[in-house]
C-alpha angles and dihedrals in degrees: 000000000000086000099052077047094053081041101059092035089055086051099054102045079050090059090041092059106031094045122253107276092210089055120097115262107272106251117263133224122250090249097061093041091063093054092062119079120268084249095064094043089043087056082058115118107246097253087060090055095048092057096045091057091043081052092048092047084047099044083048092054103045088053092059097043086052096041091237108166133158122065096330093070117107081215107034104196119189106194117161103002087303129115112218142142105280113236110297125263109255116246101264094002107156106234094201088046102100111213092178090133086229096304098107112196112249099239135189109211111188097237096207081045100064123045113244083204109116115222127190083220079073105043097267092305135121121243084249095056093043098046077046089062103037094051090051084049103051089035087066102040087050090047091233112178101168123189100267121343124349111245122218130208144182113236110185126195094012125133099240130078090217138343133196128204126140116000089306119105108200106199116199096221077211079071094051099051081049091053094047087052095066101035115129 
């Protein structure tokens, strides 16, 4: 008896430790999401991709309000030689929701870099056309007027969700599967 107790007790403690296999996975930060392919956040449920975009809009939001720049910035933002946290994401602010007042950017999206392949996970739309929306976007909340046309890249497996210097904007496609999830 005291043996099928010690058992049980040994078990436990395993699945403790190990994580119960039955359980939900635990919830994961913005930051680690963006180090995953496209492929793994797009799998999320869509809950779990809901709450990974409200984290990124919050994290955005606490690096500015604490002035954090360099690397650790989900939006690492380089204006004037300096390394800081580019403006914060408003609250419920649509990223595919272009406010550029009729004065599109002029971007340079790499065509081998983004898939032309649309996917409902992304409204209908095609990584290319996403990323598309989401550079013209950021490019007029963060006020980016580069010498000649933006160009837009596609940065996988980096911490940040997107990051601006010189004239080059590099967008995490994790960020855009998160985008289209909250979209409205």
């Amino acid at each position: 008896m005291r043996l099928r107790l010690l058992s049980f007790a040994v078990l436990g403690l395993l699945a403790t430790a190990c994580g119960d296999v039955s359980s939900p996975v635990r919830s994961q930060t913005a930051r680690s999401a963006m180090l995953q392919s496209p492929e793994q956040v797009e799998l999320l449920p869509l809950p779990a991709r809901q709450e990974l975009f409200r984290a990124v809009v919050r994290d955005s939001a606490q690096e500015q309000a604490i002035a954090a720049g360099g690397a650790l910035a989900l939006f690492p933002f380089v204006q004037n030689g300096e390394l800081r946290a580019a403006p914060a994401l408003e609250g419920r602010g649509d990223l595919f929701e272009v406010p550029d007042a009729g004065e599109p950017a002029a971007l340079v999206l790499e065509g081998e870099q983004w898939s032309q392949e649309r996917r409902d996970s992304l409204q209908g739309l095609s990584e290319r056309e996403a990323a598309e929306l989401v550079a013209r976007s950021l490019a007029a909340r963060w006020n980016l007027h580069p010498r000649g046309a933006l160009r837009v890249d596609r940065a996988d497996g980096v911490p940040y969700a997107a990051a601006y210097a010189d004239g080059v904007l590099r967008v995490n496609p994790v960020l855009l599967y998160l985008v289209a999830s909250d979209v409205r």
